[in-house]
PyMOL Python script that loads the backbone (N, CA, C, O; Angstrom):
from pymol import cmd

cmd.read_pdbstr("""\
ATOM      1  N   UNK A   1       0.847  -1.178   0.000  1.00  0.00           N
ATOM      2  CA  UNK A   1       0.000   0.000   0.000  1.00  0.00           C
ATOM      3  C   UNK A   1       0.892   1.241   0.000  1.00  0.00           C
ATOM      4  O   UNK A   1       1.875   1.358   0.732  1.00  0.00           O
ATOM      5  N   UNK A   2       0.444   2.224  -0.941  1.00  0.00           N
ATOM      6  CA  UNK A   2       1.561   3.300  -1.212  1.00  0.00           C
ATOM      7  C   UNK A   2       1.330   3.916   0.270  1.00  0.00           C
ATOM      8  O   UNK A   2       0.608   3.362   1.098  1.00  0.00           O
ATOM      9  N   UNK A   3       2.107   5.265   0.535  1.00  0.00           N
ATOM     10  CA  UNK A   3       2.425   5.612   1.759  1.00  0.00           C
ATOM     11  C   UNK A   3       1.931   6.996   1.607  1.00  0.00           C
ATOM     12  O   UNK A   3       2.318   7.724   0.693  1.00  0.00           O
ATOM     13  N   UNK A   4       0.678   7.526   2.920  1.00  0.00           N
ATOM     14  CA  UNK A   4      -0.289   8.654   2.475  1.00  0.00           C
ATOM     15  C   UNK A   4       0.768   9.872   2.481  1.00  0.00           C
ATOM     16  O   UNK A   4       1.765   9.900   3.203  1.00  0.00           O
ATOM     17  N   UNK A   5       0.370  10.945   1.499  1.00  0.00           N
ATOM     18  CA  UNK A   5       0.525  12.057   1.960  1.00  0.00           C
ATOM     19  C   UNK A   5       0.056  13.196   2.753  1.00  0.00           C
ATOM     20  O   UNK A   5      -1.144  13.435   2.890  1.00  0.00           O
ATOM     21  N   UNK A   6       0.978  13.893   3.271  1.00  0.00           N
ATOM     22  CA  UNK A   6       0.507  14.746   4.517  1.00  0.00           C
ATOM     23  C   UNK A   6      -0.233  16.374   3.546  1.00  0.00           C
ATOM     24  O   UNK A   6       0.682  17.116   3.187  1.00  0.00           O
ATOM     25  N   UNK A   7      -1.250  16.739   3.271  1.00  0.00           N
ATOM     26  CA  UNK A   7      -1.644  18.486   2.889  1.00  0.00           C
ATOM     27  C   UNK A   7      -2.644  19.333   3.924  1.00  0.00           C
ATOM     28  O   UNK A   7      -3.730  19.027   4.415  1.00  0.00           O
ATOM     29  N   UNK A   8      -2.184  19.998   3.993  1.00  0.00           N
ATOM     30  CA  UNK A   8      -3.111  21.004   4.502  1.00  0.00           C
ATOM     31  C   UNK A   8      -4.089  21.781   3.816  1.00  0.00           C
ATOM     32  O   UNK A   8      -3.789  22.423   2.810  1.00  0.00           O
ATOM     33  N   UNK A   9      -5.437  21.764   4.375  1.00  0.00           N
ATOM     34  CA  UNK A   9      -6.665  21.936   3.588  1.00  0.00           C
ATOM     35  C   UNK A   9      -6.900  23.629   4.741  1.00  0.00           C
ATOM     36  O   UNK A   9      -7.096  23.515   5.951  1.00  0.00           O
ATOM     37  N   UNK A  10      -6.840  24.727   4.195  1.00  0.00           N
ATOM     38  CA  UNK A  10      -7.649  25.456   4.974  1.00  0.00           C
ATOM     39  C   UNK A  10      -7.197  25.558   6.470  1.00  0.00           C
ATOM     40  O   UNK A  10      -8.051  25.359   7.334  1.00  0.00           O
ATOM     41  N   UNK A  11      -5.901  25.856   6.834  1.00  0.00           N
ATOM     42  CA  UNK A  11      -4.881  25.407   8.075  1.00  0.00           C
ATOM     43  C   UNK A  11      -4.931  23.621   8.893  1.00  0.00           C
ATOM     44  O   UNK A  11      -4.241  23.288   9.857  1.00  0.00           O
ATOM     45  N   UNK A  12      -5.755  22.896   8.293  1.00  0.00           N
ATOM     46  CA  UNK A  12      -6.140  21.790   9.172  1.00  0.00           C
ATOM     47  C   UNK A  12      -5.320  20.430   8.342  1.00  0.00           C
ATOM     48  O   UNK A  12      -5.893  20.007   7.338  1.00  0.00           O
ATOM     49  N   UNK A  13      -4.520  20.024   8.595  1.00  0.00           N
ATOM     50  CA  UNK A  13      -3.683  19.170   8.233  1.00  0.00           C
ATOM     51  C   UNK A  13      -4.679  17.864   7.755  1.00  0.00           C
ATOM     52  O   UNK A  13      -5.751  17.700   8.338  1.00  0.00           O
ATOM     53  N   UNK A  14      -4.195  16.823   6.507  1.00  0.00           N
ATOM     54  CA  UNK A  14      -5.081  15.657   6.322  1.00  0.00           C
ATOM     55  C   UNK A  14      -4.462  14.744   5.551  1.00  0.00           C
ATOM     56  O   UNK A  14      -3.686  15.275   4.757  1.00  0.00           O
ATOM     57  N   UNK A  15      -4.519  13.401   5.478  1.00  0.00           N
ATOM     58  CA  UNK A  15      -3.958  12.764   4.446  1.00  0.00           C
ATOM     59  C   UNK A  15      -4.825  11.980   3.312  1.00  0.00           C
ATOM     60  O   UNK A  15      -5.982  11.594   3.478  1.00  0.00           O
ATOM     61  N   UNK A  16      -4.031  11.811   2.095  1.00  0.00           N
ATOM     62  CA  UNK A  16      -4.540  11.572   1.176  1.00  0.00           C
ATOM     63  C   UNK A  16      -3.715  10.574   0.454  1.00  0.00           C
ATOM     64  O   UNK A  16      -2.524  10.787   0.682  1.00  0.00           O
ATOM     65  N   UNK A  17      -3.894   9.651  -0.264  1.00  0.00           N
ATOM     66  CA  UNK A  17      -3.647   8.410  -1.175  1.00  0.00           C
ATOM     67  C   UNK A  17      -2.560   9.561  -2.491  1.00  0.00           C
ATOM     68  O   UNK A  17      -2.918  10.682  -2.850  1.00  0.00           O
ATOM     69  N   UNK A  18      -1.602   9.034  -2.838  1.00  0.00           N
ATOM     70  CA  UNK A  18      -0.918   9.339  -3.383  1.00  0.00           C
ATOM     71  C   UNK A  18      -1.974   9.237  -5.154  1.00  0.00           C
ATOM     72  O   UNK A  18      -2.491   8.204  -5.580  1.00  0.00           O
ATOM     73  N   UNK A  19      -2.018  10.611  -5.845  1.00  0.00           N
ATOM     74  CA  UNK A  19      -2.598  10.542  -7.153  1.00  0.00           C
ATOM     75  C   UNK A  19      -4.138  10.813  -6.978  1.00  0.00           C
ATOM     76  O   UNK A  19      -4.981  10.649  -7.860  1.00  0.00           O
ATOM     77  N   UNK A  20      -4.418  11.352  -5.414  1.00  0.00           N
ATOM     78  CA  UNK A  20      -5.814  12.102  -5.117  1.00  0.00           C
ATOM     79  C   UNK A  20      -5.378  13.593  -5.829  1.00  0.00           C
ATOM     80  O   UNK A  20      -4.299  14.182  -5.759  1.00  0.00           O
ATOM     81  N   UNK A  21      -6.734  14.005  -6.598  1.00  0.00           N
ATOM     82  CA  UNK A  21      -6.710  15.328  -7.365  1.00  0.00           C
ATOM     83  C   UNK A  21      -7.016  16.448  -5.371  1.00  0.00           C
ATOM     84  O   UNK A  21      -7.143  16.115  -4.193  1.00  0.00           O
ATOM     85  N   UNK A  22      -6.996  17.438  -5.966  1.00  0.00           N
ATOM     86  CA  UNK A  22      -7.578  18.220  -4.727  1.00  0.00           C
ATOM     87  C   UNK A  22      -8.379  18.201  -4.401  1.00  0.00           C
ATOM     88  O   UNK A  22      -8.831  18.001  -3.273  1.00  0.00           O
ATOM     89  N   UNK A  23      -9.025  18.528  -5.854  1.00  0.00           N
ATOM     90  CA  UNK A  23     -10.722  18.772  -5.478  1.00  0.00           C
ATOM     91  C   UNK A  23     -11.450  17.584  -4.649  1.00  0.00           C
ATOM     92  O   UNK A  23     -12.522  17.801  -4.084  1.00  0.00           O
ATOM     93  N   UNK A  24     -10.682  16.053  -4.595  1.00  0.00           N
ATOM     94  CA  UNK A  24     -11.328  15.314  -4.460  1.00  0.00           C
ATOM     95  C   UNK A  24     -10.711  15.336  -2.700  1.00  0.00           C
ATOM     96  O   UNK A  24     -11.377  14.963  -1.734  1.00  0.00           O
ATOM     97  N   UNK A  25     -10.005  15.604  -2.676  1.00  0.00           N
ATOM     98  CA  UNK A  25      -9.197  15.572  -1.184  1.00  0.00           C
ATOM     99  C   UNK A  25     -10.210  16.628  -0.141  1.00  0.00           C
ATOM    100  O   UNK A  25     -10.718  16.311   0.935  1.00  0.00           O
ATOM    101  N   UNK A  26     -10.314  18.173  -0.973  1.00  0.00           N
ATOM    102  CA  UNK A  26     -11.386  18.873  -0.347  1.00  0.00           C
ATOM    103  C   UNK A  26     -13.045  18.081  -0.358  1.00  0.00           C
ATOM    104  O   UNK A  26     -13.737  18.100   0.660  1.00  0.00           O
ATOM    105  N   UNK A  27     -13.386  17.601  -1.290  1.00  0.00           N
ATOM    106  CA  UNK A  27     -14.793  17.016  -0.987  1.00  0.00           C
ATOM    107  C   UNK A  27     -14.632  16.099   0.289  1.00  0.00           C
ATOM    108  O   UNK A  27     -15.318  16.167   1.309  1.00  0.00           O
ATOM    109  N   UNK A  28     -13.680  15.300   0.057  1.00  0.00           N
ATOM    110  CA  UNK A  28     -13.762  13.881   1.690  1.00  0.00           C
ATOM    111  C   UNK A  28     -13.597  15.236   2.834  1.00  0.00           C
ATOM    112  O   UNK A  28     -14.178  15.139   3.914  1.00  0.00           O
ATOM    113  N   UNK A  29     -12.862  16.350   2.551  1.00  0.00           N
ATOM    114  CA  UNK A  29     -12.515  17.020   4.114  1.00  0.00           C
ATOM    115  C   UNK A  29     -13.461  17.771   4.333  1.00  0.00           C
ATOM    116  O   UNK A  29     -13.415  18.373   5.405  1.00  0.00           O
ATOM    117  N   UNK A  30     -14.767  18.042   3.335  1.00  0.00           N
ATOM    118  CA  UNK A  30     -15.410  19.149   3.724  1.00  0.00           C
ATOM    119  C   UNK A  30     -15.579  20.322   3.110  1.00  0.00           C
ATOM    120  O   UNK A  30     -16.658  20.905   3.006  1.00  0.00           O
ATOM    121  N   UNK A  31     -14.618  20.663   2.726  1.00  0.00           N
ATOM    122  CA  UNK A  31     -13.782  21.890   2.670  1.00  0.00           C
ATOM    123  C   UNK A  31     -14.301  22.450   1.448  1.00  0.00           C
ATOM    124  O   UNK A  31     -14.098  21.612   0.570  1.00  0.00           O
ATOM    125  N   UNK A  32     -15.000  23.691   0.865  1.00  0.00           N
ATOM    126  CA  UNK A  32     -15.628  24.141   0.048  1.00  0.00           C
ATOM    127  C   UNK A  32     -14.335  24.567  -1.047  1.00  0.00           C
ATOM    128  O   UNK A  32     -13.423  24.996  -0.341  1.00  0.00           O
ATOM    129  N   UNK A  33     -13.992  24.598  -2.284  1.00  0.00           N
ATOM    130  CA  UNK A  33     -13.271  24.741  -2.744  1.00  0.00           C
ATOM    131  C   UNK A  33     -12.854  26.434  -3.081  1.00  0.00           C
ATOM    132  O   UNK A  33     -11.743  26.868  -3.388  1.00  0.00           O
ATOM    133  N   UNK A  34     -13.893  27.050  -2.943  1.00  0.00           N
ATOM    134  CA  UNK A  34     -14.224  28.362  -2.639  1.00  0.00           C
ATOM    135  C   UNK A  34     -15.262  29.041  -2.829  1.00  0.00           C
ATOM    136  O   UNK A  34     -16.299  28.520  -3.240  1.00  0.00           O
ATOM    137  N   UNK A  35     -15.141  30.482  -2.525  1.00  0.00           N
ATOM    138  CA  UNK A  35     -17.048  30.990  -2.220  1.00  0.00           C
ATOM    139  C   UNK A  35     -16.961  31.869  -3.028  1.00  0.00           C
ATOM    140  O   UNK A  35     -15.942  32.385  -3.487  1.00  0.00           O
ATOM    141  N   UNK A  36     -18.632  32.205  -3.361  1.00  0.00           N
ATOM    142  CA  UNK A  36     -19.451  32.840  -4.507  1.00  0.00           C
ATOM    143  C   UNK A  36     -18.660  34.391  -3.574  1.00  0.00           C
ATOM    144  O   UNK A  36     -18.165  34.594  -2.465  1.00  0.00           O
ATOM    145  N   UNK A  37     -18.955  35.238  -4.897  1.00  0.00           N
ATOM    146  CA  UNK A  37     -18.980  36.555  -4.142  1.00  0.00           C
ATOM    147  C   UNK A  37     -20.165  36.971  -3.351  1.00  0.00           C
ATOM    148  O   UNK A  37     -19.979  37.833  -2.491  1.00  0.00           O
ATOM    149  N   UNK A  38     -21.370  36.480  -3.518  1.00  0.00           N
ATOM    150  CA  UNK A  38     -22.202  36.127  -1.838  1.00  0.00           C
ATOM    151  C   UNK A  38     -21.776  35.571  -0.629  1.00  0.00           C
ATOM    152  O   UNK A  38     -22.269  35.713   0.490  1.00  0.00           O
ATOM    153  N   UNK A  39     -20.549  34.753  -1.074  1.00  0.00           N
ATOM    154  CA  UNK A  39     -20.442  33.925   0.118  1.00  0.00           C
ATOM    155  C   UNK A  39     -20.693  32.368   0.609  1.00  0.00           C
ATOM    156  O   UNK A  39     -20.414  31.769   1.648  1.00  0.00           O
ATOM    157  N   UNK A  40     -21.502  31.903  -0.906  1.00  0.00           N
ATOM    158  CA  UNK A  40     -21.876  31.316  -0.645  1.00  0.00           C
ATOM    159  C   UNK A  40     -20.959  30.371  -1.027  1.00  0.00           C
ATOM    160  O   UNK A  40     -20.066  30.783  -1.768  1.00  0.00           O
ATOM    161  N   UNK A  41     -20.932  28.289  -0.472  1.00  0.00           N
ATOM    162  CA  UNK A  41     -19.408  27.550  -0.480  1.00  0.00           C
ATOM    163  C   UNK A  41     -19.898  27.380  -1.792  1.00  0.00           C
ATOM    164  O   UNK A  41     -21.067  27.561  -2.133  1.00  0.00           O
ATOM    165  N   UNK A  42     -18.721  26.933  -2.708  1.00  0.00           N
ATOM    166  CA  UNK A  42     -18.294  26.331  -3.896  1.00  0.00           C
ATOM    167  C   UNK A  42     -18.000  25.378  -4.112  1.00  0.00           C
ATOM    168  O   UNK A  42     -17.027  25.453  -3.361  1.00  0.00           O
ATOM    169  N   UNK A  43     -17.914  24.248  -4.560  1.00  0.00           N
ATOM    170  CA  UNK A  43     -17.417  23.108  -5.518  1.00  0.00           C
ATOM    171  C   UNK A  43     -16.929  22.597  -6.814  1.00  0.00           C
ATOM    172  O   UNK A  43     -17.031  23.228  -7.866  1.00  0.00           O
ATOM    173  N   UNK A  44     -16.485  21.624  -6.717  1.00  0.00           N
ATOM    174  CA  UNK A  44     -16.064  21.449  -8.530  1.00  0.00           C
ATOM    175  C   UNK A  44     -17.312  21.059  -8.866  1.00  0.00           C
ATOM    176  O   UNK A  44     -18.018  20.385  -8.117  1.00  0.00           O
ATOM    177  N   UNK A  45     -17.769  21.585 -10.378  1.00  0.00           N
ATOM    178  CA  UNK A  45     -18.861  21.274 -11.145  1.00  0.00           C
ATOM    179  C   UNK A  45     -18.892  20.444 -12.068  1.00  0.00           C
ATOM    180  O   UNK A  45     -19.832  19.651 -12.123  1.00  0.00           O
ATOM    181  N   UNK A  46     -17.782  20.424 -13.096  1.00  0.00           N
ATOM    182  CA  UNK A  46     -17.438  19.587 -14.063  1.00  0.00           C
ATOM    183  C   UNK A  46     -16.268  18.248 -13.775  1.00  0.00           C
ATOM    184  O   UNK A  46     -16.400  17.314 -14.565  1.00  0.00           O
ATOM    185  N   UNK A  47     -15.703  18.170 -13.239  1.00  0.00           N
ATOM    186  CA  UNK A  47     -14.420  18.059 -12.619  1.00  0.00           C
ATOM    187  C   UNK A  47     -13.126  17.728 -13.669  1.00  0.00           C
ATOM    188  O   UNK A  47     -12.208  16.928 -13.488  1.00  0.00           O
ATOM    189  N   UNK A  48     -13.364  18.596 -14.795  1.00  0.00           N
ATOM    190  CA  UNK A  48     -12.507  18.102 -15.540  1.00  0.00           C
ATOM    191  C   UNK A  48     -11.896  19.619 -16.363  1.00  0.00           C
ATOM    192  O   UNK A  48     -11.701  19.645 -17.579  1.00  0.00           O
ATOM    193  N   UNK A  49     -11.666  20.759 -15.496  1.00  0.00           N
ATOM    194  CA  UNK A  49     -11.110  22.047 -15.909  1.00  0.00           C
ATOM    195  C   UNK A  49     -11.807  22.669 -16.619  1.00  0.00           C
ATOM    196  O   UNK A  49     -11.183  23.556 -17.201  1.00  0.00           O
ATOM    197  N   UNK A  50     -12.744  22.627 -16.832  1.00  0.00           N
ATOM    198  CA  UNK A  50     -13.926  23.513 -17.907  1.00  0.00           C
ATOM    199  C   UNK A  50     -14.416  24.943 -17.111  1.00  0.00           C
ATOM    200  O   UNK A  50     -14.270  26.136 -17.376  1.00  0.00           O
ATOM    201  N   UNK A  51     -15.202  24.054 -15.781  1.00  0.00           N
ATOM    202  CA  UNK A  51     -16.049  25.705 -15.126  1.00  0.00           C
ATOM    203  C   UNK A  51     -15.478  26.476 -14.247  1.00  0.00           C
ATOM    204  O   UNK A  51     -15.981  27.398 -13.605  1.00  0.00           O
ATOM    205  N   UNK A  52     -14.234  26.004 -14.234  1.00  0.00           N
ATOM    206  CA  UNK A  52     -13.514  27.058 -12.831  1.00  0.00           C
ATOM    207  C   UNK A  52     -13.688  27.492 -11.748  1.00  0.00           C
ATOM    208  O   UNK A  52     -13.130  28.346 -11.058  1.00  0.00           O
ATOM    209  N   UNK A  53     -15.465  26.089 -11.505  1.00  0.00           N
ATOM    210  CA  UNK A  53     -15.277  26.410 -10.169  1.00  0.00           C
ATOM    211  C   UNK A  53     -14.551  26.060  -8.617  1.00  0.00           C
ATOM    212  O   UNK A  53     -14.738  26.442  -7.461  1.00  0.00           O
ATOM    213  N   UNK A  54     -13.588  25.075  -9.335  1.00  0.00           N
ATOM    214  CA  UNK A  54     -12.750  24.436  -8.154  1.00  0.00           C
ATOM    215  C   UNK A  54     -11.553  24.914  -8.066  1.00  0.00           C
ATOM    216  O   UNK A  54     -10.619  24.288  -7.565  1.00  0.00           O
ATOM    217  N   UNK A  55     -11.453  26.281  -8.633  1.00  0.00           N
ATOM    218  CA  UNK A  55     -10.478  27.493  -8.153  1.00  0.00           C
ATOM    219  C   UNK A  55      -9.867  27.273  -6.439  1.00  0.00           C
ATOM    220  O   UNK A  55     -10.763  27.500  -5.626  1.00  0.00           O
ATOM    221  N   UNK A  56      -8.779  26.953  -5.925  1.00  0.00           N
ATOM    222  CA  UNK A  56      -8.383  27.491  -4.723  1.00  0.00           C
ATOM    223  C   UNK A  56      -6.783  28.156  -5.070  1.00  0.00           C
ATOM    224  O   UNK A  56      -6.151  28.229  -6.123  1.00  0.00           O
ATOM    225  N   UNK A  57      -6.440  28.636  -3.512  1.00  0.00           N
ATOM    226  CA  UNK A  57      -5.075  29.014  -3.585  1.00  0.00           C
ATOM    227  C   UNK A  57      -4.093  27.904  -3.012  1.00  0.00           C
ATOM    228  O   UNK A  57      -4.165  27.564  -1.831  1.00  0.00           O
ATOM    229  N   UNK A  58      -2.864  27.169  -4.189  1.00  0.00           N
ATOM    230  CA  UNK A  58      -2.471  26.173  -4.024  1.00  0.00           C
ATOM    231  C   UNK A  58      -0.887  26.410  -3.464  1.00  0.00           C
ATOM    232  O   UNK A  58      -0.429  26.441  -4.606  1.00  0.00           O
ATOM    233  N   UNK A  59      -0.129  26.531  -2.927  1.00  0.00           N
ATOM    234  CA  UNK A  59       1.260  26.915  -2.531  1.00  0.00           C
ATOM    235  C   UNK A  59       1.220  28.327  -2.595  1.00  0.00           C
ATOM    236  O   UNK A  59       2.003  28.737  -3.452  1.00  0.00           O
ATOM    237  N   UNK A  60       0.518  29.347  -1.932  1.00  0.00           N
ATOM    238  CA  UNK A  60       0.152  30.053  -2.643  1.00  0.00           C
ATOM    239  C   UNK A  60       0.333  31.039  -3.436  1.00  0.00           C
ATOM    240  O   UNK A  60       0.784  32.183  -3.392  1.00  0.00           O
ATOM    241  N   UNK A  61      -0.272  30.098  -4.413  1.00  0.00           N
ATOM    242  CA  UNK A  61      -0.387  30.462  -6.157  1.00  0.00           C
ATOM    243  C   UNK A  61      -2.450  30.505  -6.592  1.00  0.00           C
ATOM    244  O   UNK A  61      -3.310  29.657  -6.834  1.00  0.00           O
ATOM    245  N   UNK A  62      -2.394  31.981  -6.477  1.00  0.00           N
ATOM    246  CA  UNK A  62      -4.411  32.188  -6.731  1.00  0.00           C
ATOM    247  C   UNK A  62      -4.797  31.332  -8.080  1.00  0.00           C
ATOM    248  O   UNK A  62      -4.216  31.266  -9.164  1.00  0.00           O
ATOM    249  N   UNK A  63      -6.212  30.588  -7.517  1.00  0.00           N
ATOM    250  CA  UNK A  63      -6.830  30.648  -9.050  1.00  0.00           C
ATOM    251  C   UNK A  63      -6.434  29.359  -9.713  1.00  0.00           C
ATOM    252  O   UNK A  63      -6.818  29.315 -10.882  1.00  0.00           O
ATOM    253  N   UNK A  64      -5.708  28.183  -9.263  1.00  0.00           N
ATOM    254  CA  UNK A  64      -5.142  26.844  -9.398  1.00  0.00           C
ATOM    255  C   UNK A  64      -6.919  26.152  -9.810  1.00  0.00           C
ATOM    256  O   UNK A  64      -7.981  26.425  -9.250  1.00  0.00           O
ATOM    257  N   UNK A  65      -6.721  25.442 -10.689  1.00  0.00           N
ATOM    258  CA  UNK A  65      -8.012  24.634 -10.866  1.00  0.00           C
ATOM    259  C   UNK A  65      -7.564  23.032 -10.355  1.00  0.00           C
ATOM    260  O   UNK A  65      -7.068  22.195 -11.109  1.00  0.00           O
ATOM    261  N   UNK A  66      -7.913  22.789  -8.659  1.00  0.00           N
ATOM    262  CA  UNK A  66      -7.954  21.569  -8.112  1.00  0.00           C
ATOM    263  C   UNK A  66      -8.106  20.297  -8.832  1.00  0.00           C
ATOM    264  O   UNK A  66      -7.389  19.305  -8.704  1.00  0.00           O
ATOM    265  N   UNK A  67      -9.564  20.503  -9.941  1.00  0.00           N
ATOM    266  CA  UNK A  67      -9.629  19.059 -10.488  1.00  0.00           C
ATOM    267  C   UNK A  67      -8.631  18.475 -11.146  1.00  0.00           C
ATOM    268  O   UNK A  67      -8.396  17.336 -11.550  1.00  0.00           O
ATOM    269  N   UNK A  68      -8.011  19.673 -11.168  1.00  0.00           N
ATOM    270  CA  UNK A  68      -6.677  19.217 -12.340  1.00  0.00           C
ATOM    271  C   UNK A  68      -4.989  18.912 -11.590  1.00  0.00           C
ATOM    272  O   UNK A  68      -3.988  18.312 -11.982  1.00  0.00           O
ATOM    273  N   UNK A  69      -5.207  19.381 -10.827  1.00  0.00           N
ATOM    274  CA  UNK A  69      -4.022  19.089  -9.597  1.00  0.00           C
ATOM    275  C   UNK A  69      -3.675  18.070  -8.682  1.00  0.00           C
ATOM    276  O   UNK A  69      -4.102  18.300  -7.551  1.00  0.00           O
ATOM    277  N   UNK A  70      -3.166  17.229  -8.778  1.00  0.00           N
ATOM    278  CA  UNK A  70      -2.888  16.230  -7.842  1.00  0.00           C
ATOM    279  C   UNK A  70      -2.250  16.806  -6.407  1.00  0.00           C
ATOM    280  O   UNK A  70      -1.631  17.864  -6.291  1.00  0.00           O
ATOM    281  N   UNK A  71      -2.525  15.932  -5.436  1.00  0.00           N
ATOM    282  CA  UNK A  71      -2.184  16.399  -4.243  1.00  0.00           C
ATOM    283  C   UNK A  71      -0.550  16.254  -3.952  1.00  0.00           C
ATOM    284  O   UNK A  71      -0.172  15.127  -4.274  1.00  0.00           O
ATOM    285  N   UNK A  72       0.449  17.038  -3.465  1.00  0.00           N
ATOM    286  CA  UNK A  72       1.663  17.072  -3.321  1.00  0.00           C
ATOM    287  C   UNK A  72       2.155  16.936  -1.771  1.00  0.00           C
ATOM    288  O   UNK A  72       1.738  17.712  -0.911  1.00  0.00           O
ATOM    289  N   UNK A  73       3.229  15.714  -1.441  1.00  0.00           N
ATOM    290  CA  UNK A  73       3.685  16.069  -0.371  1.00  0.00           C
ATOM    291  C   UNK A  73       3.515  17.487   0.111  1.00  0.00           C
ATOM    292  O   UNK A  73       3.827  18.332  -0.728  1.00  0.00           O
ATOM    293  N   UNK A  74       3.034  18.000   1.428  1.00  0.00           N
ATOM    294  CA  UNK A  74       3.158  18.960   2.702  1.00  0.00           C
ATOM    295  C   UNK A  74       2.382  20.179   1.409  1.00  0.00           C
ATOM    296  O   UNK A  74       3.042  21.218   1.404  1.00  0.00           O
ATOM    297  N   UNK A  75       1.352  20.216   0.534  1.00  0.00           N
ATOM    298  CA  UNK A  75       0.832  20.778  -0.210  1.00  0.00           C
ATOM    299  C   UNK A  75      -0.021  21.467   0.885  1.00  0.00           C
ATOM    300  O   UNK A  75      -0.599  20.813   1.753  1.00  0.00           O
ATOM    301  N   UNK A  76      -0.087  23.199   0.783  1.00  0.00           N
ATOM    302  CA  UNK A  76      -0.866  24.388   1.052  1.00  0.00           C
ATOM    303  C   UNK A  76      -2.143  24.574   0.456  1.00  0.00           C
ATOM    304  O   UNK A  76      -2.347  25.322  -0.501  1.00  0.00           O
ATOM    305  N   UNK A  77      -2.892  23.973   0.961  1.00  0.00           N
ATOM    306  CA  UNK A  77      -4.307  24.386  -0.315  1.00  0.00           C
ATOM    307  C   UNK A  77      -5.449  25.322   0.721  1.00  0.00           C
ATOM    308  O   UNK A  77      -5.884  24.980   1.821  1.00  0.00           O
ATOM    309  N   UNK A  78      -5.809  26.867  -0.218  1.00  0.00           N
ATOM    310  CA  UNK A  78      -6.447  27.339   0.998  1.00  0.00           C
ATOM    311  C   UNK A  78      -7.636  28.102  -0.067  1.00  0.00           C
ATOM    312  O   UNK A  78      -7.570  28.192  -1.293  1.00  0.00           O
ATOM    313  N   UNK A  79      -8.556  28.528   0.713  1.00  0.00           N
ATOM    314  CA  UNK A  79      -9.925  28.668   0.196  1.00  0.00           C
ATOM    315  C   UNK A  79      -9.917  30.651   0.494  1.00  0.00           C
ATOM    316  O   UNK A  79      -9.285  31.180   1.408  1.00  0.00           O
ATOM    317  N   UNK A  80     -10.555  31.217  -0.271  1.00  0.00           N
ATOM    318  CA  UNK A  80     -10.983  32.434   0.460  1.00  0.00           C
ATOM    319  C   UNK A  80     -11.903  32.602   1.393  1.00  0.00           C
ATOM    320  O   UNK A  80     -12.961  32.350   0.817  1.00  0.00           O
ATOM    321  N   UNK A  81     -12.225  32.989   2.939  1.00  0.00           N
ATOM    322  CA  UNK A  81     -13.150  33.012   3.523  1.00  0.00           C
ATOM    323  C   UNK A  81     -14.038  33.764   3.085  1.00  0.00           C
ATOM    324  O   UNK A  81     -15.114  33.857   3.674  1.00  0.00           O
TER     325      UNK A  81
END
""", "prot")
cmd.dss("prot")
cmd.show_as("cartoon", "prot")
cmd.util.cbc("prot")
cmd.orient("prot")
């Protein structure tokens, strides 16, 4: 069994299976991928880089599309409140 990696979702540390995308790492944690300019939480829609809505800030670098990102050893992934 490969050996998990350690990322941080939103300051809260978590692990994930080596070749988990983000977006999919934020859905198991909860973690909204980011919010409407209402406020309201976000998710991936398509999950395959089309609607941009699984935008977070990834090492931070703004505006990263998660579905498309695999999760990286000690990886920074953070949401706008």
């Amino acid at each position: 069994m490969p050996e998990l990696l350690s990322v941080t979702i939103n300051g809260k540390p978590y692990r994930v299976a080596p070749g988990t995308t983000i977006a999919a790492a934020m859905l198991v944690a909860a973690q909204p991928t980011r919010r409407s300019l209402s406020g309201e939480p976000r998710a991936p829609l398509c999950g395959m880089g089309v609607c941009f809505e699984c935008r977070a800030t990834i090492n931070g670098i703004p505006h990263r599309r998660t579905c498309q990102t695999a999760c990286e050893q000690n990886m920074v992934i953070e949401t706008k409140p």
